[in-house]
Structures are given as structure tokens and as C-alpha cells.
mmCIF file of the N, C-alpha and C atoms, coordinates in Angstrom:
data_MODEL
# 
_entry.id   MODEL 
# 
loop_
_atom_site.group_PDB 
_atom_site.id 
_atom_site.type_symbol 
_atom_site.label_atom_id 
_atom_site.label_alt_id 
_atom_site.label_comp_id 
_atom_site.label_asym_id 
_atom_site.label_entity_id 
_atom_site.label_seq_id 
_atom_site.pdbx_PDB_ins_code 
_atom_site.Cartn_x 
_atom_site.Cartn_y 
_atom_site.Cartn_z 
_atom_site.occupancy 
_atom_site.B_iso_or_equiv 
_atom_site.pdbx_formal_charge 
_atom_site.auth_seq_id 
_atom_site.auth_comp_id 
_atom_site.auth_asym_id 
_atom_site.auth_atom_id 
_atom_site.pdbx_PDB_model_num 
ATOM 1   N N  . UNK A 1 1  ? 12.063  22.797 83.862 1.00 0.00 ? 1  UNK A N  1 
ATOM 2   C CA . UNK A 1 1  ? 11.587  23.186 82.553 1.00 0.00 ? 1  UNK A CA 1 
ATOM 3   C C  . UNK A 1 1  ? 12.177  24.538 82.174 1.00 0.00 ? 1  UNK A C  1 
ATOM 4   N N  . UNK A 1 2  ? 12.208  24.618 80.905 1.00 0.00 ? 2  UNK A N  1 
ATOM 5   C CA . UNK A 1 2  ? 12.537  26.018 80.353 1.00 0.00 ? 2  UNK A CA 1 
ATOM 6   C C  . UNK A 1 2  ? 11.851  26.694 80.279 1.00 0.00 ? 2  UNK A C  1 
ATOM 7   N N  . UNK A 1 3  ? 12.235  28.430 80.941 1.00 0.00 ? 3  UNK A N  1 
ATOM 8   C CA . UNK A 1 3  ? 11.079  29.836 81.264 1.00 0.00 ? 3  UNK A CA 1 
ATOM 9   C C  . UNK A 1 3  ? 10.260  29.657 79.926 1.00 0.00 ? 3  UNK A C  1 
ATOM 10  N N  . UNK A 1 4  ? 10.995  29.531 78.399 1.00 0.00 ? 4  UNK A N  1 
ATOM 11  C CA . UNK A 1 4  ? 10.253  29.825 77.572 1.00 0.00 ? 4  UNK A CA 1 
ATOM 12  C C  . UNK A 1 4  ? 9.017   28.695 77.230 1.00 0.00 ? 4  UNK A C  1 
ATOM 13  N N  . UNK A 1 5  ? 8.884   27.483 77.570 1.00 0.00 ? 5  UNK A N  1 
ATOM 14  C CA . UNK A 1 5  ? 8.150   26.189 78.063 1.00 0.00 ? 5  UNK A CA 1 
ATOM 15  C C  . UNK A 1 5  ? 6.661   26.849 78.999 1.00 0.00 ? 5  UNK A C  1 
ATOM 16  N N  . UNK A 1 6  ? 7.537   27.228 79.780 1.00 0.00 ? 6  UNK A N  1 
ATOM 17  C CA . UNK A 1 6  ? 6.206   27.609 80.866 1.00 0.00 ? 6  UNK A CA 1 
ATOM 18  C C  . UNK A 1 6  ? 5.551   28.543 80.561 1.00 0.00 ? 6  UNK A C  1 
ATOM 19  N N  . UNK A 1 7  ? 5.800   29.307 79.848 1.00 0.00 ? 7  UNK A N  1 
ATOM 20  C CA . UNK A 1 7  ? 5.356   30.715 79.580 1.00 0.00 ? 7  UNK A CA 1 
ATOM 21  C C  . UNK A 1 7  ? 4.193   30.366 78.266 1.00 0.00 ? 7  UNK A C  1 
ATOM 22  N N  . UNK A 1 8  ? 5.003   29.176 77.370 1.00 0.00 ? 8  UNK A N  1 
ATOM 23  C CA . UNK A 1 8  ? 3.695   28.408 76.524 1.00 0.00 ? 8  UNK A CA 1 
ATOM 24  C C  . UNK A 1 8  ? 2.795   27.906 77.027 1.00 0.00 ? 8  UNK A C  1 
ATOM 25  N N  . UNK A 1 9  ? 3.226   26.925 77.506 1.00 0.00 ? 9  UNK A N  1 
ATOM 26  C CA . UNK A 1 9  ? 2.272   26.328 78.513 1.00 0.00 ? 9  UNK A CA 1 
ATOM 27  C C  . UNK A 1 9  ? 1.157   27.298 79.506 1.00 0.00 ? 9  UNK A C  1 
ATOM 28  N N  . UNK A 1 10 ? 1.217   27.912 79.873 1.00 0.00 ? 10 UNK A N  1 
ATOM 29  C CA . UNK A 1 10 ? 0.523   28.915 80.478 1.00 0.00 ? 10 UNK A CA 1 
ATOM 30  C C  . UNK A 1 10 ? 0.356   29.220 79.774 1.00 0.00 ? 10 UNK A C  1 
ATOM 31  N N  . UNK A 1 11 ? 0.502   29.969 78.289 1.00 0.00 ? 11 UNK A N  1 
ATOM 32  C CA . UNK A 1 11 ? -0.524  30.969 77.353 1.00 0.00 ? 11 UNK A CA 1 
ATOM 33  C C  . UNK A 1 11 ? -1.420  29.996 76.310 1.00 0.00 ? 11 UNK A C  1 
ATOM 34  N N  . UNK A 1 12 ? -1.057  28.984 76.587 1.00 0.00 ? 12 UNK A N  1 
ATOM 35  C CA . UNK A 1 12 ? -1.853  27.649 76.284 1.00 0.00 ? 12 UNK A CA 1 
ATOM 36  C C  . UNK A 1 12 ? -2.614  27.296 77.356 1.00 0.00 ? 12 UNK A C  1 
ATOM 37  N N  . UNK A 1 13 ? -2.769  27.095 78.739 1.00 0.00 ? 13 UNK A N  1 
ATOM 38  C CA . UNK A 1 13 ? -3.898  27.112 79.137 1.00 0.00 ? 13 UNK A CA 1 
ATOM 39  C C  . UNK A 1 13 ? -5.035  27.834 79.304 1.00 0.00 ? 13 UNK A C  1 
ATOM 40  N N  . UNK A 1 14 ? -4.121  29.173 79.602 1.00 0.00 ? 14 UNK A N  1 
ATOM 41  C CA . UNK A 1 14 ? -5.200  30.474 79.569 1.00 0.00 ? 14 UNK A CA 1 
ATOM 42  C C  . UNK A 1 14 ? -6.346  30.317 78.649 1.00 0.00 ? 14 UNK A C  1 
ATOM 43  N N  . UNK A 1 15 ? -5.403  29.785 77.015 1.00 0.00 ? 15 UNK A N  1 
ATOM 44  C CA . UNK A 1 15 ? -6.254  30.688 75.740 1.00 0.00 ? 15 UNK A CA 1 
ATOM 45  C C  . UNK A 1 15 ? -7.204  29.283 75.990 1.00 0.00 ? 15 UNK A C  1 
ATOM 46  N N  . UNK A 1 16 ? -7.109  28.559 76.202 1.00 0.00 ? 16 UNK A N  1 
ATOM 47  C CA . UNK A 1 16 ? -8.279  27.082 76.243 1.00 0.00 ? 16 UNK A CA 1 
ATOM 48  C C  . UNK A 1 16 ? -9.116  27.372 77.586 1.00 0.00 ? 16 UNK A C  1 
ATOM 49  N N  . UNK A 1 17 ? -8.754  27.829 78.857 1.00 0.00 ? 17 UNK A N  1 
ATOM 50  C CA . UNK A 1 17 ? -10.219 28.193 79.653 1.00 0.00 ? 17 UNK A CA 1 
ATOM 51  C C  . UNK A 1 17 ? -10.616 29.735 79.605 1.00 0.00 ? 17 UNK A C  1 
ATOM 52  N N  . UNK A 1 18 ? -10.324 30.333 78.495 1.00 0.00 ? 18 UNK A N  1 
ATOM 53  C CA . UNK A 1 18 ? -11.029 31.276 78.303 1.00 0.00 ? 18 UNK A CA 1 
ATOM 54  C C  . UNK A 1 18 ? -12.158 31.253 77.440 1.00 0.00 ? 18 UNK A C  1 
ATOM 55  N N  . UNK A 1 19 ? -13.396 31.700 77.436 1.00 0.00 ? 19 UNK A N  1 
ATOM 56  C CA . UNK A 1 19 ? -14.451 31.569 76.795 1.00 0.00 ? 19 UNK A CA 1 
ATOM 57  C C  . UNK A 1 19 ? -14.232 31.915 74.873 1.00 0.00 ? 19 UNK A C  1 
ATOM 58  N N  . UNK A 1 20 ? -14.712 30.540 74.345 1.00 0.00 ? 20 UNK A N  1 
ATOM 59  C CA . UNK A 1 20 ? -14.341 30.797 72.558 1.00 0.00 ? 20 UNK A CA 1 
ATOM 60  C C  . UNK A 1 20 ? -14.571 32.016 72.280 1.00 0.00 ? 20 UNK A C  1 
ATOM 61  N N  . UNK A 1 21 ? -16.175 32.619 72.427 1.00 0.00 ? 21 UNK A N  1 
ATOM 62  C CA . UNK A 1 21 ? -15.988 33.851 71.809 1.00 0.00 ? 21 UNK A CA 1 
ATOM 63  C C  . UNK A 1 21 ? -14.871 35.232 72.101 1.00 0.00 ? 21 UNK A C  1 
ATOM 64  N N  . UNK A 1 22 ? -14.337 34.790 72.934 1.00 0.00 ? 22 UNK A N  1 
ATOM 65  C CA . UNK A 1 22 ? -13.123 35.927 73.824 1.00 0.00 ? 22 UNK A CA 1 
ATOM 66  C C  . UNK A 1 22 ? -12.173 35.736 73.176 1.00 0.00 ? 22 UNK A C  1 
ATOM 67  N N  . UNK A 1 23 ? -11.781 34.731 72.860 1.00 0.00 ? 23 UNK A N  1 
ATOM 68  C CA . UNK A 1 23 ? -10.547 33.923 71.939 1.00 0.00 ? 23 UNK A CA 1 
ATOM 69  C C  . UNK A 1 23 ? -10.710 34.447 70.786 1.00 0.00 ? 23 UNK A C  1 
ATOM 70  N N  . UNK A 1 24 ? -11.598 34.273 70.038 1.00 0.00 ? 24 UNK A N  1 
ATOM 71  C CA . UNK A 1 24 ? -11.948 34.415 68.602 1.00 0.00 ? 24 UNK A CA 1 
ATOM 72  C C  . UNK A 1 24 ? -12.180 36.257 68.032 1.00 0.00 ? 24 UNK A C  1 
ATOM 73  N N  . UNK A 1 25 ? -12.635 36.542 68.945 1.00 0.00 ? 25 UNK A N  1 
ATOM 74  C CA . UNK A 1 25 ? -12.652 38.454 69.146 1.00 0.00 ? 25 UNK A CA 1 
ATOM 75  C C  . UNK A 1 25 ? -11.234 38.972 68.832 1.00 0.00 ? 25 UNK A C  1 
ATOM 76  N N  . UNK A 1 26 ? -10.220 38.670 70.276 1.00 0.00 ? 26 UNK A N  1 
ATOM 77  C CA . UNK A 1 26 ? -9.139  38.501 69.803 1.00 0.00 ? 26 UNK A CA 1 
ATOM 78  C C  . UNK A 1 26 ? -7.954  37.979 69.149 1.00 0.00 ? 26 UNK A C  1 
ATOM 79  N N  . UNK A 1 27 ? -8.147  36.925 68.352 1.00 0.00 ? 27 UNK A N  1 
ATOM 80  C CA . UNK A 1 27 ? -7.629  36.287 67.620 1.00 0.00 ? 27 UNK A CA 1 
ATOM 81  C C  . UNK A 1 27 ? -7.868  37.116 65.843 1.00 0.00 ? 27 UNK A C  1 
ATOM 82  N N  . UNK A 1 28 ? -8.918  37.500 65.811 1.00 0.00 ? 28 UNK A N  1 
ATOM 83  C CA . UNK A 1 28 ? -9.421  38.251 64.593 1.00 0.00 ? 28 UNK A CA 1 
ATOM 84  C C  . UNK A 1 28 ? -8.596  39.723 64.856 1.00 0.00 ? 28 UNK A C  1 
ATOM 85  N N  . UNK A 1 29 ? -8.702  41.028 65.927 1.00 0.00 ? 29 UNK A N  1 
ATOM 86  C CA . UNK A 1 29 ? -7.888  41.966 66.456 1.00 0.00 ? 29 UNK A CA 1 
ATOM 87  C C  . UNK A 1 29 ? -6.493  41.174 65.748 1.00 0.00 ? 29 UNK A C  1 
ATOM 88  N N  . UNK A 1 30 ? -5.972  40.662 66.387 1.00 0.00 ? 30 UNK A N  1 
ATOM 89  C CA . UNK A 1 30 ? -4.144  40.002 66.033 1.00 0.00 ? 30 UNK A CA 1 
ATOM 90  C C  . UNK A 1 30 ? -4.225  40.356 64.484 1.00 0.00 ? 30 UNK A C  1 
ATOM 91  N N  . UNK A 1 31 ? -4.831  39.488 64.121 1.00 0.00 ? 31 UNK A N  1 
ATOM 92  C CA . UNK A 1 31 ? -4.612  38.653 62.355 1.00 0.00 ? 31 UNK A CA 1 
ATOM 93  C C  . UNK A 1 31 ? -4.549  40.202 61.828 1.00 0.00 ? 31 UNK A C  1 
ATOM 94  N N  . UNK A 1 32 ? -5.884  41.094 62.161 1.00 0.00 ? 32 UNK A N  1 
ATOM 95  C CA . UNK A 1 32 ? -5.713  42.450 61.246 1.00 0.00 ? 32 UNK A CA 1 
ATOM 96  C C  . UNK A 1 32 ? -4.573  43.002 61.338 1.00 0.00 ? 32 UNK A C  1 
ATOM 97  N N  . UNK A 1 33 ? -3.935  43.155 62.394 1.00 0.00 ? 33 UNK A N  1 
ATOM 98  C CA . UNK A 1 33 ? -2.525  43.998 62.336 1.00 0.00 ? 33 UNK A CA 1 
ATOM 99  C C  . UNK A 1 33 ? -1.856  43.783 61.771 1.00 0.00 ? 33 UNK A C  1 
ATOM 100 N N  . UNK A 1 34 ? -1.622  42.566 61.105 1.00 0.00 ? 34 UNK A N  1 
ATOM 101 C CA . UNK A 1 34 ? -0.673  42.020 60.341 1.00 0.00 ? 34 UNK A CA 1 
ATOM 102 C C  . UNK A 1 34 ? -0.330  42.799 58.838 1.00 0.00 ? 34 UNK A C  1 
ATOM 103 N N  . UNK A 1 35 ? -2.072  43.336 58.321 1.00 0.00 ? 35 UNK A N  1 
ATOM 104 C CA . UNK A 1 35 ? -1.668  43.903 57.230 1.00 0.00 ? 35 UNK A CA 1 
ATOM 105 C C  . UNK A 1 35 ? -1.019  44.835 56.976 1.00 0.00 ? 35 UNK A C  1 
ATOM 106 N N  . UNK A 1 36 ? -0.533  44.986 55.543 1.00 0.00 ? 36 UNK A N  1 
ATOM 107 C CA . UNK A 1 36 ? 0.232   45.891 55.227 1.00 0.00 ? 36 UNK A CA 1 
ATOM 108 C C  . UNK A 1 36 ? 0.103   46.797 54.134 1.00 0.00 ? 36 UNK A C  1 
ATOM 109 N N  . UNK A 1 37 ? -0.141  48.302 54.243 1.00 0.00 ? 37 UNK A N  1 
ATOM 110 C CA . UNK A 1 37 ? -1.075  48.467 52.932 1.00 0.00 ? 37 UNK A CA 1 
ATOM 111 C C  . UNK A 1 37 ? 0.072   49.509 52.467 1.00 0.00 ? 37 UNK A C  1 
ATOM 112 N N  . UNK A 1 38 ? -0.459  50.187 51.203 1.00 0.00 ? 38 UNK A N  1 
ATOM 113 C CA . UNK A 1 38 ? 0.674   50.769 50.354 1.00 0.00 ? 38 UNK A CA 1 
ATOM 114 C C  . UNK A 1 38 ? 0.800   52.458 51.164 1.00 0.00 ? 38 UNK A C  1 
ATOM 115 N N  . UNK A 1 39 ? -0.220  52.772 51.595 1.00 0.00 ? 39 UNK A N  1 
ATOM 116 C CA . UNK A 1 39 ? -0.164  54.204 52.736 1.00 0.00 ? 39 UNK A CA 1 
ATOM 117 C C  . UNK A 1 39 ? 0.828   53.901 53.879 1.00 0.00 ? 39 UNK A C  1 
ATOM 118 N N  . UNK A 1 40 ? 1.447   52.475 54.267 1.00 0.00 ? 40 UNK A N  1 
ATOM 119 C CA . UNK A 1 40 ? 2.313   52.789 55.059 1.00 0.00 ? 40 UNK A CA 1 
ATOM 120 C C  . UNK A 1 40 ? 3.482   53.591 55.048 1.00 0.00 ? 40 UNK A C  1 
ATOM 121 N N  . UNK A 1 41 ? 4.004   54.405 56.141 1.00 0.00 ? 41 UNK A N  1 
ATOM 122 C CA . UNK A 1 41 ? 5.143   55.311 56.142 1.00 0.00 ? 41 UNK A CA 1 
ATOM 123 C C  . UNK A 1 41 ? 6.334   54.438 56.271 1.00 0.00 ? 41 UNK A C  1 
ATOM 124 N N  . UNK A 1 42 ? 7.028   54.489 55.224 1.00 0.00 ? 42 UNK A N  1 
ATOM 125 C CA . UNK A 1 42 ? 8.552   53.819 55.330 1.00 0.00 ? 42 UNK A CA 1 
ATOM 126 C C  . UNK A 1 42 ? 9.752   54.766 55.627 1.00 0.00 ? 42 UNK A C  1 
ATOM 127 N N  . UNK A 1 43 ? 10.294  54.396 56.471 1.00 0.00 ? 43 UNK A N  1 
ATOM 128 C CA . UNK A 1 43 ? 11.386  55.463 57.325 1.00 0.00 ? 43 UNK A CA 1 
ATOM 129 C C  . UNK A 1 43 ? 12.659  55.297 56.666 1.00 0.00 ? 43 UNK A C  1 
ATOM 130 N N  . UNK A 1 44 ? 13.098  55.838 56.017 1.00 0.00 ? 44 UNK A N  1 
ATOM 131 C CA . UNK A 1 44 ? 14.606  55.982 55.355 1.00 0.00 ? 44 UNK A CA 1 
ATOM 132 C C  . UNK A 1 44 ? 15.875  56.663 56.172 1.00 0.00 ? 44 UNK A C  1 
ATOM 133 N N  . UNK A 1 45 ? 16.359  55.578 56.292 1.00 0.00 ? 45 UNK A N  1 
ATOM 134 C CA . UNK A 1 45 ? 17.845  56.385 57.650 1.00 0.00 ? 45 UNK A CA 1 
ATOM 135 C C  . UNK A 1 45 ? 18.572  55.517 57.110 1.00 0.00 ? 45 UNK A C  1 
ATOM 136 N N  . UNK A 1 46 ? 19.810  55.477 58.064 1.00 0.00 ? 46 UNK A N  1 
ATOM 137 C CA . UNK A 1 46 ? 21.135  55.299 57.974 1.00 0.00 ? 46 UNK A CA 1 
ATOM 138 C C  . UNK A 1 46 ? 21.565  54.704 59.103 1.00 0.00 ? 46 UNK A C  1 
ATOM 139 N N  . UNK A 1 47 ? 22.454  53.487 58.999 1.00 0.00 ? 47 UNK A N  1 
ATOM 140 C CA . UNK A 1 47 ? 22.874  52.804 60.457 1.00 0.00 ? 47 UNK A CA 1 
ATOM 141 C C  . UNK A 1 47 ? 24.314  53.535 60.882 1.00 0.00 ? 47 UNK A C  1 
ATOM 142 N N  . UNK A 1 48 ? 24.624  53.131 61.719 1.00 0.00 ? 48 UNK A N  1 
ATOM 143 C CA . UNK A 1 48 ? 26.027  53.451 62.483 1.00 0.00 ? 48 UNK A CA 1 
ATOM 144 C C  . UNK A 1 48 ? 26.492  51.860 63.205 1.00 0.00 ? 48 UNK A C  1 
ATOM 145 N N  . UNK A 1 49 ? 27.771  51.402 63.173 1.00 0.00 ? 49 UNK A N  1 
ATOM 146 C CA . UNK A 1 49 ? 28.330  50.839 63.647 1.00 0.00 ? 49 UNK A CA 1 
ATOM 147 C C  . UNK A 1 49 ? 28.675  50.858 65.132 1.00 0.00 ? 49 UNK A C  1 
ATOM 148 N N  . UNK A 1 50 ? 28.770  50.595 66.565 1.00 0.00 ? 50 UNK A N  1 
ATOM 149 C CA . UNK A 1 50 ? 29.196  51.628 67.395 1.00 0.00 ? 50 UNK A CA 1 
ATOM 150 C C  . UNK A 1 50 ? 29.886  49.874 67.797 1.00 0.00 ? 50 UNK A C  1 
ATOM 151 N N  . UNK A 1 51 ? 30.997  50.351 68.314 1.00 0.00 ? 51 UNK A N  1 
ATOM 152 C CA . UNK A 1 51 ? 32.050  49.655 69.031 1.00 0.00 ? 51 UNK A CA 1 
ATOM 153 C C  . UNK A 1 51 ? 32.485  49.874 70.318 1.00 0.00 ? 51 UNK A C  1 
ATOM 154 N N  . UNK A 1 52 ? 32.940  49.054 71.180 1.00 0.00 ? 52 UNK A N  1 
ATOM 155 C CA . UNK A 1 52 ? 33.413  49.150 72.517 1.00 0.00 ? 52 UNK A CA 1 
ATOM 156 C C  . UNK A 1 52 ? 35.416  49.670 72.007 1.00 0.00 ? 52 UNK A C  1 
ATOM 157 N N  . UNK A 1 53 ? 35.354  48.874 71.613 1.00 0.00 ? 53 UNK A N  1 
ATOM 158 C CA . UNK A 1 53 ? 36.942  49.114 71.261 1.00 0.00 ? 53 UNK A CA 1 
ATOM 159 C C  . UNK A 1 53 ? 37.401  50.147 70.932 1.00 0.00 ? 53 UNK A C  1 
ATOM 160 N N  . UNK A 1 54 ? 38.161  51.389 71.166 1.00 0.00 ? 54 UNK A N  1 
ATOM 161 C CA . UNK A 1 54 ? 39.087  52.298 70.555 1.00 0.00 ? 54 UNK A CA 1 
ATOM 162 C C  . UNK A 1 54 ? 39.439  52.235 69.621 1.00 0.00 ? 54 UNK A C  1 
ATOM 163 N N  . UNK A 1 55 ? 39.345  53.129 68.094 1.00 0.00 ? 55 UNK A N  1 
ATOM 164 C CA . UNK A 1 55 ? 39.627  53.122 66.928 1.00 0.00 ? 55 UNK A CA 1 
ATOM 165 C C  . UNK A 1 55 ? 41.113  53.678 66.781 1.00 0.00 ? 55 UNK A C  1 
# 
């Protein structure tokens, strides 16, 4: 099987014999982070290219 397979599979069994309300506690924690409000700090920079090769 593929690492990334097992690694579901295992975070799929976990989250099913762990007790609902434990699940649901953190499942609600997750969802909030998601938001995004207008006080967030937006970082303004500049990229760089970087190369292995000699210019």
C-alpha cells in the first residue's frame, strides 16, 4: 500500500474509536481556524528567483 493510504487509514481509524464528543470538540477547534477576518496582517515582499546554474 501507499505511505499516503496508511496514514488515512490510520487517521480514519483513530478518529472513529475515539470518543464523539473528543471528535466533535476538535473538529469545531479545526473549522474556526479557517476564518479569515479583515484585521488580518498581509505581508507585502518580493520573490527572488535562485538557480543552481551560473549566470
Amino acid at each position: 500500500m501507499d505511505d499516503a493510504a496508511l496514514l488515512w487509514l490510520g487517521s480514519y481509524v483513530f478518529t472513529e474509536l475515539c470518543p464523539p464528543a473528543v471528535v466533535a470538540e476538535h473538529m469545531k477547534e479545526l473549522a474556526g481556524n479557517m476564518e479569515v477576518s479583515a484585521q488580518d496582517e498581509v505581508v507585502d515582499a518580493e520573490a527572488t528567483d535562485v538557480s543552481d546554474k551560473p549566470s
